[in-house]
N, C-alpha and C positions, 0 to 999 in steps of 0.2 A: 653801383650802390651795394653797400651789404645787403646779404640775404637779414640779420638779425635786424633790420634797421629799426622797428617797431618792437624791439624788446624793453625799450624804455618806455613806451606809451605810457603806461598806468603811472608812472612817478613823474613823469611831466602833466599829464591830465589834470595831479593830484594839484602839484606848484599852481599849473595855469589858472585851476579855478579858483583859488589863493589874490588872483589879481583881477580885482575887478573894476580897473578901470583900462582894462583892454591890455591890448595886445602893445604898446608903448610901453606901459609898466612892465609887462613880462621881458620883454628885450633887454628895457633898463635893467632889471633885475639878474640878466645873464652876463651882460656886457661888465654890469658891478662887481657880478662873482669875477670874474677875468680879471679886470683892472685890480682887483684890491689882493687876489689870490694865486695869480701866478703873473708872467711878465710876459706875455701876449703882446702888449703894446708897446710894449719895450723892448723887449732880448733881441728880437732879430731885425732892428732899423726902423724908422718910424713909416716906413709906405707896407710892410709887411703884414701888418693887422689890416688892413686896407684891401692892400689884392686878396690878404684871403675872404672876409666878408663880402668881397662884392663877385668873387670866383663862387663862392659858394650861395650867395644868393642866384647869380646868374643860374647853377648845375640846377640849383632845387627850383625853380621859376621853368625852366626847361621843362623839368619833370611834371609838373604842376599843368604845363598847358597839351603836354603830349596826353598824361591822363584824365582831361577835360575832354582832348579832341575824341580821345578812344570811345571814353564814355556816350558823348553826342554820336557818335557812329553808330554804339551798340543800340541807341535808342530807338536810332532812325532805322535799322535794321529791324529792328522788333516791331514798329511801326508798319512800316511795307509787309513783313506778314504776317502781322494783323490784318491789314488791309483786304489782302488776296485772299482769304479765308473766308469757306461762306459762312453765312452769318448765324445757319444752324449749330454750321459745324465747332464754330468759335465757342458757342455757346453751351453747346453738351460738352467738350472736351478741353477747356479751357476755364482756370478758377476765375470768380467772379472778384475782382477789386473792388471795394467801397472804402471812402476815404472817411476816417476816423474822426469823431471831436476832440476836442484836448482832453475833454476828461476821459473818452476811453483811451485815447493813447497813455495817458498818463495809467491810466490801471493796467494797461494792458505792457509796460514798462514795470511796472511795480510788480507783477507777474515775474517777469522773466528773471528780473533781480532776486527775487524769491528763490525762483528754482535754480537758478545759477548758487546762491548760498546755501541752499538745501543738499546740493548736490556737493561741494566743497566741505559742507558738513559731515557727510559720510564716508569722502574720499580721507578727511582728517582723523574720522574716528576708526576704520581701515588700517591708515598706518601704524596709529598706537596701539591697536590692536595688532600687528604684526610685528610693532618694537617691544608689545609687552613681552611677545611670544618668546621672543628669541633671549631676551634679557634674562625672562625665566628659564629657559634651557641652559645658560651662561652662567648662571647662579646655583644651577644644580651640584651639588659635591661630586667628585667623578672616587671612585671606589680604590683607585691606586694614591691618590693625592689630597686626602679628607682635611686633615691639617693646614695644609697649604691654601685651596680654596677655600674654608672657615676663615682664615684670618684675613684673604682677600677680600670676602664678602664684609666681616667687620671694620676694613678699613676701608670700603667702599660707605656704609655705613656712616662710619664718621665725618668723611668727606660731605656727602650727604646732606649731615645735619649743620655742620661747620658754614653750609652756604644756604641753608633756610633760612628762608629773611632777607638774605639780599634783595638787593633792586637787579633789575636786570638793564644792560646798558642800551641807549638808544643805538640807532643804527651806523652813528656817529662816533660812538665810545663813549658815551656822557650818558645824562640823564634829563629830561624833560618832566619837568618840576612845576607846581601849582602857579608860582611869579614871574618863573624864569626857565630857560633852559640852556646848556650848555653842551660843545661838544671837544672833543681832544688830538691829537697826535700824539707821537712822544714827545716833544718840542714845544707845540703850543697848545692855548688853549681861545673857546672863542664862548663867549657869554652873549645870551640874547635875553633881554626885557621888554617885555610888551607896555606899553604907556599907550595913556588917551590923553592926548593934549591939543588946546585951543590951537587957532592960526596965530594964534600974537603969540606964544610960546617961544625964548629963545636959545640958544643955548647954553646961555648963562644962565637959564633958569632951570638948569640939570643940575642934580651932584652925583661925579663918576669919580671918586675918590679911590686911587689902589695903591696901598705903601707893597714893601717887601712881601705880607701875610698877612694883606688885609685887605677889606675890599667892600667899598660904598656904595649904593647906586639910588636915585633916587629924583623926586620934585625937591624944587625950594616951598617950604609950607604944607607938605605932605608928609605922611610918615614915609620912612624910606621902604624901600620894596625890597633891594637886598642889603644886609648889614652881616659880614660876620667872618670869622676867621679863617684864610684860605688853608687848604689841606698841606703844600710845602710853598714854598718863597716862589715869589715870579720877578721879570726883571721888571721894576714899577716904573724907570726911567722912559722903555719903550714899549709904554702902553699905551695904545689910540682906540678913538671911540667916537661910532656915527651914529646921526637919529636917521633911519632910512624909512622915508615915507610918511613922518611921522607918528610912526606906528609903534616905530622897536628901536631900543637903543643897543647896540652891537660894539662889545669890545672885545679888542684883540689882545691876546697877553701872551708873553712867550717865557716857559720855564726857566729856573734858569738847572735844575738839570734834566737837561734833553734828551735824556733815556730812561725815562721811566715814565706807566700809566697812573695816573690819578684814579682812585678807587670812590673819590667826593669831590666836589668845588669847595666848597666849605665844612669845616667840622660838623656844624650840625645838620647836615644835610644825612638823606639814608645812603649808607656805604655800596656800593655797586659790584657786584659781581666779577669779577676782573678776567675769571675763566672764560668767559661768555663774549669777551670782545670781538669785534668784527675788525678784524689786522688784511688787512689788501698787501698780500703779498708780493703784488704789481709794481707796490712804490718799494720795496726792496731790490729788487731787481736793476731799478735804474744807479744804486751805488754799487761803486767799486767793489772789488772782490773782499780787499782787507776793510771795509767801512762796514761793507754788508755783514761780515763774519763777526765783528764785535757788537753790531747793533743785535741781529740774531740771538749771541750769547745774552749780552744783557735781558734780550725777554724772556730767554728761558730762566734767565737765573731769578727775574724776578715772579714767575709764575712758580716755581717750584718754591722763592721764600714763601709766597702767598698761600702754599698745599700745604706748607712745614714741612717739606724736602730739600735732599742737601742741594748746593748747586754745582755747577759744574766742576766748580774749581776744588769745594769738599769730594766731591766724586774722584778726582782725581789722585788728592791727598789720600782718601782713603784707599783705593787701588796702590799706592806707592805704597803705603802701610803694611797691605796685605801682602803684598811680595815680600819685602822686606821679612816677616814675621816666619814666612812660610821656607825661609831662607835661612832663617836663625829662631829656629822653633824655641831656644832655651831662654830667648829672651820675650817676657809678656806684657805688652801692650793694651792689650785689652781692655785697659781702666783710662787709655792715655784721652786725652780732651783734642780734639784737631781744632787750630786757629791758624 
């Protein structure tokens, strides 16, 4: 087993306690992601998904009763010398256990969560205080280059204010919003609305309406919950959509172009940060050499339109430029428009 194996605890803790009607629901809710998100039960034969679910429940079930039996050993060891011990001796040199009510263990939990955030509190106020430190020595003017660092600092400045007020993206690349929340790729996008509806509820009795650059969601007899015009066109023809649990209606929409981030779901929605994305590099990797090099470019060139910097391709233009001029000093460019 990996040594990281528990680096995911706190974000599954967080899911699990999400499903409270056990440990069914949580499965179903993994087994959903798989089935609707990648081809698990499909890509490699249909006994495939099979031997690995029951290999790996068999590995984890192993582990499960080795560190049961361990456990019961340590117990029974701790037991036997308890036992042998005399009874003074147990006693002066040995803390005393007393088993708690709920209500002190609950205080005495409430406690440690305390000092656990108290303590995360200062380690965060620590860092900013030692990114202040350094930002402010980086912002110093240096005595050979006064010019140079001024204008970096005011176009640092600018940047700055140009993104005050954004939203900042979820962890997802979207935003989670008062109705609704949404999250993105380059390629798709995936919408989640929360609804409370009866058992007789059916699903004719939704409205999930999405043309090219539009996009409905709603009860029949309710006001709608999302109404409004999407940020660029999606392909409306392969758009699906499930009520999972009765709880949230979930649609899938896929751009239709595939290389660029959404800054909104909808126009009126607050604009998002696009700097601040969380891009997994991971899923790069697994394209080709020439697929990976053109998706690459496009984000860079769309992160530098979003600063109001040239892209790669003006980068380029302009270096050819500059030779050129530097080649033929008598002829002057300097006014010319690059397109």
């Amino acid at each position: 087993m990996s040594g990281e194996e528990g680096r995911f605890d706190g974000m599954l803790l967080h899911i699990a306690q999400q499903h409270t009607e056990g440990i069914d629901e949580l499965l179903d809710t993994f087994l959903g992601f798989l089935r609707r998100k990648t081809d698990f039960f499909t890509g490699k034969g249909s006994t495939y998904a099979k031997t690995v679910l029951v290999n790996k429940f068999t590995e984890h079930q192993k582990l499960a009763l080795q560190e049961q039996q361990e456990n019961e050993a340590d117990d029974e060891k701790s037991k036997k010398k308890s036992t042998n011990q005399p009874a003074a001796a147990a006693s002066a040199e040995s803390p005393k256990i007393q088993e708690l009510t709920d209500e002190e263990a609950e205080k005495l939990q409430k406690d440690i969560n305390q000092s656990i955030e108290d303590k995360d509190v200062d380690q965060a106020a620590s860092t900013v205080d030692e990114q202040s430190t350094v930002e402010e020595m980086d912002q110093q003017p240096s005595s050979t280059n006064n010019e140079s660092d001024e204008q970096k600092q005011q176009d640092g400045e600018e940047e700055s204010e140009e993104d005050k007020g954004k939203m900042l993206p979820n962890y997802n690349n979207g935003a989670d919003l008062p109705n609704y929340r949404w999250s993105q790729t380059l390629s798709e996008l995936e919408v989640r609305v929360p609804v409370n509806v009866a058992s007789g509820v059916k699903s004719r009795d939704f409205i999930v309406n999405v043309s090219l650059k539009h996009i409905k969601v709603g009860i029949k007899g309710q006001p709608l919950i999302l109404d409004g015009e999407l940020f660029n066109k999606v392909k409306s023809e392969d758009v699906c959509w499930t009520l999972e649990n009765r709880k949230e209606i979930v649609i899938s929409l896929d751009k239709q172009n595939q290389m660029e981030w959404w800054n909104r779901l909808v126009t009126t929605d607050p604009e998002l940060n696009l700097k601040k994305l969380n891009i997994d590099n991971s899923k790069l990797s697994d394209l080709d050499g020439e697929t990976r090099g053109i998706v690459e470019k496009m984000m860079y060139d769309q992160r530098q339109r979003e600063m109001g910097l040239p892209t790669s391709d003006d980068q380029k233009k302009q270096e050819v430029l500059k030779k050129f001029m530097e080649k033929h000093p008598e002829m002057d460019f300097s006014q010319a428009k690059i397109s």
